[in-house]
N, CA and C atoms as a LAMMPS dump frame, in Angstrom:
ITEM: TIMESTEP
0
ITEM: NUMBER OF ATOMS
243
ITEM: BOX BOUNDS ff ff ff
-5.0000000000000000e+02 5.0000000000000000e+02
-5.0000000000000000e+02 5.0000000000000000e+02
-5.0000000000000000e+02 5.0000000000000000e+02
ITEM: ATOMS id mol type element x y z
1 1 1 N -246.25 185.763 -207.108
2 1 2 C -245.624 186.961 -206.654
3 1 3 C -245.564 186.912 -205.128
4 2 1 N -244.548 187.427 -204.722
5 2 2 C -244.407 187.749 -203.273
6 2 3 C -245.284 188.737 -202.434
7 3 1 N -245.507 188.636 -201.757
8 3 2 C -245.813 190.034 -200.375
9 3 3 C -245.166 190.789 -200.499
10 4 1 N -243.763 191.062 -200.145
11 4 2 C -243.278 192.074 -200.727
12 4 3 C -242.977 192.991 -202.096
13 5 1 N -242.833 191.904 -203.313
14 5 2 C -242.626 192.743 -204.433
15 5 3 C -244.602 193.457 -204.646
16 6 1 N -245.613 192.944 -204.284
17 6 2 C -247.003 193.539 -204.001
18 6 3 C -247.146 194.765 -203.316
19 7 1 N -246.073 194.75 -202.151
20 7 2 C -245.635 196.133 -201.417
21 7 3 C -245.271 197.284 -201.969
22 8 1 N -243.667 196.532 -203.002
23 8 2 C -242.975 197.636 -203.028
24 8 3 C -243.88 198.325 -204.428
25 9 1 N -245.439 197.414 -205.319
26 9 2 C -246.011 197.846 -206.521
27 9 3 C -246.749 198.577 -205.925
28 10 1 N -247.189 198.549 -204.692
29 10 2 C -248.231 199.476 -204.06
30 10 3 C -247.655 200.918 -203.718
31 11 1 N -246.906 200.88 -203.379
32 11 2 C -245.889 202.23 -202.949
33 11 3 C -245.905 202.745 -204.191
34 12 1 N -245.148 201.98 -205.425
35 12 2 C -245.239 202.759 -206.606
36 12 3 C -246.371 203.204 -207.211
37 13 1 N -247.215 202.646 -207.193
38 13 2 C -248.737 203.171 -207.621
39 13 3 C -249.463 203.954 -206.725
40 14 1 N -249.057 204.358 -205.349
41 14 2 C -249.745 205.463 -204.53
42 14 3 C -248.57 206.653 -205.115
43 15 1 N -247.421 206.539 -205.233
44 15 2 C -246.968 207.57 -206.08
45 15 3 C -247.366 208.793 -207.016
46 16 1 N -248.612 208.069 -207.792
47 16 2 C -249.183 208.52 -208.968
48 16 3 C -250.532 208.894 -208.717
49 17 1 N -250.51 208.371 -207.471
50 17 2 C -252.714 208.63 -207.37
51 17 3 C -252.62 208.74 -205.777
52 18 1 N -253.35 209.65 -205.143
53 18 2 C -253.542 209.311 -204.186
54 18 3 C -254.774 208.523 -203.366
55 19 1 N -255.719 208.544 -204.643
56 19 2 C -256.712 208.079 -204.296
57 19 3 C -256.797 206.814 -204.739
58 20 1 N -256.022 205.959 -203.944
59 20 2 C -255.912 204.359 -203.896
60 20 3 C -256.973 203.984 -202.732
61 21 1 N -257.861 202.652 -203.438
62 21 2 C -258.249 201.762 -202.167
63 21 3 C -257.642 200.212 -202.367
64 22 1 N -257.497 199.492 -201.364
65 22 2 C -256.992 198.092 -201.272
66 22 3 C -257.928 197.638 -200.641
67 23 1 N -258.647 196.324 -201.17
68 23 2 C -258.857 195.275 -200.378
69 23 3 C -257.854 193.812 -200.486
70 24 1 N -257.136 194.081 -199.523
71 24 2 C -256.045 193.031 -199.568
72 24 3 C -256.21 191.737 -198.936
73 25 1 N -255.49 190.607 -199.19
74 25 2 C -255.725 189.313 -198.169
75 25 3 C -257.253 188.669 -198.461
76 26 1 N -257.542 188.585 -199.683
77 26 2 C -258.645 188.24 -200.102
78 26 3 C -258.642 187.276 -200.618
79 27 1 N -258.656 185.944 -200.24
80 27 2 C -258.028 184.455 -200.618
81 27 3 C -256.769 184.491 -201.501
82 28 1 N -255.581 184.878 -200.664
83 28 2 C -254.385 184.906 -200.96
84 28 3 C -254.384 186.352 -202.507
85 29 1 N -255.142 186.801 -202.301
86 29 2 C -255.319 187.938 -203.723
87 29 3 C -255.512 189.464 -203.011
88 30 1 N -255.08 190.165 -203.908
89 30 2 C -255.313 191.551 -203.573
90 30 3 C -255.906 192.576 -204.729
91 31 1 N -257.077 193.198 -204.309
92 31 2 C -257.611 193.877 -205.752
93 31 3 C -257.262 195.673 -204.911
94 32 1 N -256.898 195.821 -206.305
95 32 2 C -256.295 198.025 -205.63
96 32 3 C -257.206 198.429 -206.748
97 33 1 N -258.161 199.135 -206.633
98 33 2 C -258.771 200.304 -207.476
99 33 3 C -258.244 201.577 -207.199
100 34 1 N -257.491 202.286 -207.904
101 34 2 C -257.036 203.787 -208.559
102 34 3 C -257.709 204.878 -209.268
103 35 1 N -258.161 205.698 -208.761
104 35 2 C -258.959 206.532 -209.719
105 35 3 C -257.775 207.662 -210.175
106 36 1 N -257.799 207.943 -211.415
107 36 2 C -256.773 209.271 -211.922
108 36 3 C -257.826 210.166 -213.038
109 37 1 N -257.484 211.108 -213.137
110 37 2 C -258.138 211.786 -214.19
111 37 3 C -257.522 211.417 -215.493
112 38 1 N -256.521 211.368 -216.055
113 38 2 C -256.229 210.985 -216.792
114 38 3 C -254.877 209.817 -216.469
115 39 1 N -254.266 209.499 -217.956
116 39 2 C -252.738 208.46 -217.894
117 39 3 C -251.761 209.068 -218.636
118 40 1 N -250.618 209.544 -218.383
119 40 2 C -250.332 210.133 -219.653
120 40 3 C -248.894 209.785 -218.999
121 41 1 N -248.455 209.02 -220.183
122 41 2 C -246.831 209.152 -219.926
123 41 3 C -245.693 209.868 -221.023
124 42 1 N -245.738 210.504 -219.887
125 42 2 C -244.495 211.578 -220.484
126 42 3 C -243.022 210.786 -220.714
127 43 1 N -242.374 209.928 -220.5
128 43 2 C -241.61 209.467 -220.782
129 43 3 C -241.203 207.963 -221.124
130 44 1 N -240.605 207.308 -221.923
131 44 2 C -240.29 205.668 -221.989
132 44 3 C -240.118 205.013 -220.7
133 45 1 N -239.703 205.971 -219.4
134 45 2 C -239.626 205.113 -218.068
135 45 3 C -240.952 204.78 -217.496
136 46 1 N -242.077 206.075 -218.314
137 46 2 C -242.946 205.73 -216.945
138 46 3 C -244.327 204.81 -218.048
139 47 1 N -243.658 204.254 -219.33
140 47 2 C -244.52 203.526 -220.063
141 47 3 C -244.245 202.467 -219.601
142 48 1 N -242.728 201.857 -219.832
143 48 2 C -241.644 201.004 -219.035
144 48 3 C -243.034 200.497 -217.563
145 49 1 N -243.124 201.373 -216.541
146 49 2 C -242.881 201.122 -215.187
147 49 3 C -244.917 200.757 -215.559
148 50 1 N -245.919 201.571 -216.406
149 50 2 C -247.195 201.23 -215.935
150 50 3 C -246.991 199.823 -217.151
151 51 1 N -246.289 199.349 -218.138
152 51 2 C -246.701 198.046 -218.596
153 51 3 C -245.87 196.698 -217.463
154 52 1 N -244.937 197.185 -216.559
155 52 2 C -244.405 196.164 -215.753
156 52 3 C -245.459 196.047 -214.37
157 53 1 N -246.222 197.149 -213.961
158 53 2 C -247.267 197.098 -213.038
159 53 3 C -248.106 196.445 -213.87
160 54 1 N -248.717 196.287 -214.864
161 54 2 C -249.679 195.659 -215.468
162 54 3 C -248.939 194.432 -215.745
163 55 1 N -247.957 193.647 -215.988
164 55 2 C -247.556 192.5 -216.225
165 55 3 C -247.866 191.342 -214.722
166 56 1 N -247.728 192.566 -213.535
167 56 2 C -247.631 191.898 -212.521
168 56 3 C -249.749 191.353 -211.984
169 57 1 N -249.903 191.897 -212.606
170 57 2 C -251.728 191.531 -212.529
171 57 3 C -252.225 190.744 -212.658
172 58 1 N -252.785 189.87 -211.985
173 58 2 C -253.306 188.462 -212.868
174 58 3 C -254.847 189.441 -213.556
175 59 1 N -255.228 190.04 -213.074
176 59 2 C -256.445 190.923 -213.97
177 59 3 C -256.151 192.56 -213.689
178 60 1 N -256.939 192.874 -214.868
179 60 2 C -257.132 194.383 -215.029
180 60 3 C -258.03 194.989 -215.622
181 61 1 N -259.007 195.947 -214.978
182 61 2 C -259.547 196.888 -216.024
183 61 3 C -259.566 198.414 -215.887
184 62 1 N -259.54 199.085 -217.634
185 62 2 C -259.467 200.47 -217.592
186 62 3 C -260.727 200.846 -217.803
187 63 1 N -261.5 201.246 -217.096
188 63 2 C -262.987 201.879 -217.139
189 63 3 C -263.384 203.785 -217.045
190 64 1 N -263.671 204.491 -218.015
191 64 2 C -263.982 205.784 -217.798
192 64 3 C -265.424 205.88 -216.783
193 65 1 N -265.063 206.83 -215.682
194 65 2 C -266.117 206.968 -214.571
195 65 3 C -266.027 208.363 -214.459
196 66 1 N -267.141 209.089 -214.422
197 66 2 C -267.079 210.531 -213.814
198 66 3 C -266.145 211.285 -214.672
199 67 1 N -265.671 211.531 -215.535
200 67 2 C -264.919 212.455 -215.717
201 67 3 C -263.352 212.251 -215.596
202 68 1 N -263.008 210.613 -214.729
203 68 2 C -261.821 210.386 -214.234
204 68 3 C -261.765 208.55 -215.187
205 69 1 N -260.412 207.978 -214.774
206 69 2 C -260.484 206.724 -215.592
207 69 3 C -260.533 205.849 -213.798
208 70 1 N -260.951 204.421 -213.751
209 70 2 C -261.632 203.749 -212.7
210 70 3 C -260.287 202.377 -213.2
211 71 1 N -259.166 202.228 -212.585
212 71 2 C -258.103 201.121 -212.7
213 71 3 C -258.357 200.082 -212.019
214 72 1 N -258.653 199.155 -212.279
215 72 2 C -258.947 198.225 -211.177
216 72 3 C -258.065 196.724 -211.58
217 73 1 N -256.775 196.734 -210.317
218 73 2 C -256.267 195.263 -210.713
219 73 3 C -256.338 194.23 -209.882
220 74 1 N -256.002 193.443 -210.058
221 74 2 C -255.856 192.174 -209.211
222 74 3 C -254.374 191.82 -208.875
223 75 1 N -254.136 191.687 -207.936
224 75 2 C -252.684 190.539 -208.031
225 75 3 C -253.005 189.478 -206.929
226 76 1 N -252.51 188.409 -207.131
227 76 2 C -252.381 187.459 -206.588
228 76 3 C -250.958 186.538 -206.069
229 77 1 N -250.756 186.335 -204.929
230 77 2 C -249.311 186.089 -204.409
231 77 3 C -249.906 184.638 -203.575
232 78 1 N -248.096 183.877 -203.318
233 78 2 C -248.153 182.589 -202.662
234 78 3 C -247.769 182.659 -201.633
235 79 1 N -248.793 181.734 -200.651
236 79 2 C -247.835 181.675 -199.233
237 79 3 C -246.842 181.006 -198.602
238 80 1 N -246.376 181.272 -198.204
239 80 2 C -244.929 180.761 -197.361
240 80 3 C -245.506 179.502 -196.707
241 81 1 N -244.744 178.517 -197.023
242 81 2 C -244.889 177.276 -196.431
243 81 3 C -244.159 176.808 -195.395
C-alpha cells in the first residue's frame, strides 16, 4: 500500500471516531488504535467501506475494553525507491 491511500484510510476512519491514536513510520508500518462505543452499520455503504478498511490491514483486532470496543490495526506500506 501507498502513503497516500494510508492517508486518505486515516481521514476516513477519524471520520467515525475521534478518538484515534497513530503510531506511524514504525519499520515502514503503521498501527492506529480506535476506541468507539459501539459498530453499527446502518447501511450496505458503510459495511462496504469498514470490510474495505479491514482488507487494507495486514493485522487486526476487535477487543471489548471499558464499556467501549478497543480496534487496533496495522497497515503496512512500500517505499519509494
Amino acid at each position: 500500500m501507498r502513503r497516500g491511500t494510508f492517508i486518505r484510510i486515516l481521514s476516513a476512519i477519524k471520520l467515525i471516531s475521534n478518538n484515534v491514536s497513530v503510531v506511524e513510520n514504525f519499520n515502514n508500518k503503521a498501527l492506529v488504535t480506535v476506541r468507539v462505543p459501539e459498530i453499527a452499520g446502518d447501511s450496505p455503504k458503510q459495511f462496504r467501506l469498514l470490510r474495505k478498511v479491514l482488507s487494507y490491514c495486514s493485522y487486526f483486532s476487535i477487543k471489548p475494553e471499558d464499556g467501549e470496543l478497543t480496534i487496533i490495526m496495522e497497515f503496512s506500506w512500500e517505499q519509494r525507491r
